[in-house]
C-alpha positions as CSV (number, residue, x, y, z in Angstrom):
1,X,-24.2,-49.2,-71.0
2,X,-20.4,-49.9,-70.5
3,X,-18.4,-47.5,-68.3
4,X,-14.3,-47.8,-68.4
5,X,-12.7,-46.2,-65.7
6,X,-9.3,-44.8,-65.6
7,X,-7.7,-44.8,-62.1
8,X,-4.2,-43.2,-60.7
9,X,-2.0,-46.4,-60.5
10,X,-2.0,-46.2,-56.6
11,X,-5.4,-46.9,-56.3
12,X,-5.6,-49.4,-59.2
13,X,-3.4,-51.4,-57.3
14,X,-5.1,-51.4,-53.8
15,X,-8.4,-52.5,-56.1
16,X,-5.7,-55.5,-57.4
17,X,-5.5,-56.7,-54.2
18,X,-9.0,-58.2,-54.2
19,X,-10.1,-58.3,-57.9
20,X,-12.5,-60.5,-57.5
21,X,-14.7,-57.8,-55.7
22,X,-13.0,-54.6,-57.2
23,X,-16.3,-54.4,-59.5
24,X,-19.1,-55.1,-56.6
25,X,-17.1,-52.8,-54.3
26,X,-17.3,-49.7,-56.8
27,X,-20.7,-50.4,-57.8
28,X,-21.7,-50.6,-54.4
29,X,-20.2,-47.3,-53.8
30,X,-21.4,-45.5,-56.5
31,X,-24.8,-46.5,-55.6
32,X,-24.8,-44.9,-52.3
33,X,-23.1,-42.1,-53.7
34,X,-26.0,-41.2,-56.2
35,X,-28.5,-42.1,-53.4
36,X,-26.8,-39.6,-51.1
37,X,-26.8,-37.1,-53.7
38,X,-30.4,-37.9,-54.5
39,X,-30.0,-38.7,-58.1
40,X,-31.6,-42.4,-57.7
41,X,-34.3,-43.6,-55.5
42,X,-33.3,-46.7,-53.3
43,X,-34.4,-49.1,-55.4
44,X,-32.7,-48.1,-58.4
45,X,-29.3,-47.6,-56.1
46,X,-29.9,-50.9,-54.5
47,X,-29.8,-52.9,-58.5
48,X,-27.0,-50.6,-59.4
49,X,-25.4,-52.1,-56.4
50,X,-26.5,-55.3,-56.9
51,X,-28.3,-56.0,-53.7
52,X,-31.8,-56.3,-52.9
53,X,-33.9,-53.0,-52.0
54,X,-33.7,-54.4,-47.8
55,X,-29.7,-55.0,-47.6
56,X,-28.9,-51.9,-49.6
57,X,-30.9,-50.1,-46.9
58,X,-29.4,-51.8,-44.1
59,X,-26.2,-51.1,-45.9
60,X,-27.6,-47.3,-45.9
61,X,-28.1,-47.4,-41.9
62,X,-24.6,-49.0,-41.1
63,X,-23.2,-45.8,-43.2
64,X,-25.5,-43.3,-41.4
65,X,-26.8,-42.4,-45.1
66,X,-30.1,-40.2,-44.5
67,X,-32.8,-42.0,-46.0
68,X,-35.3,-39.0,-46.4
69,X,-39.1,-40.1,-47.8
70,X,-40.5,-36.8,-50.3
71,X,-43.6,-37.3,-52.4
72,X,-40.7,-37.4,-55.3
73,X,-39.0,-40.4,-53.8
74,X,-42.4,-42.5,-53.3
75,X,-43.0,-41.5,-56.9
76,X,-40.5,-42.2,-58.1
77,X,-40.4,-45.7,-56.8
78,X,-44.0,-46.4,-58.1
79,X,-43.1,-46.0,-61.2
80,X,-40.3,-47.8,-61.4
81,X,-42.6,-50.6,-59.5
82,X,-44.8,-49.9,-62.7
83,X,-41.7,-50.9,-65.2
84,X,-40.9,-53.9,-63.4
């Protein structure tokens, strides 16, 4: 899936500034967002980021992100263990 994103010009042209890791840097930080919000497990939000499940959780600990464990989480990331 393909996602276009329209942005206020101000901020479009801070993201100019470093192109090169505009992409990266959002994807990063929409990963943590949906992890905060619970709407992936971590190792869904660590290959939307594009980072391996242990420096997306390191990444998680220098933000102070909660990283709460439910039954739902661990089954969640069974299954997707399953798919892969």
């Amino acid at each position: 899936m393909s996602v276009t994103l329209e942005l206020p010009d101000d901020i479009g042209f801070r993201l100019l500034d470093d192109p090169e890791h505009a992409e990266p840097d959002i994807r990063r930080e929409l990963a943590i967002a949906l992890y905060r919000e619970g709407k992936l497990p971590p190792g869904r939000a660590a290959q939307l980021a594009g980072m391996d499940r242990w420096d997306f959780e390191k990444l998680l600990v220098e933000r102070q992100v909660p990283m709460p464990w439910t039954k739902e989480n661990v089954e969640n990331e069974m299954n997707a263990l399953r798919r892969n």
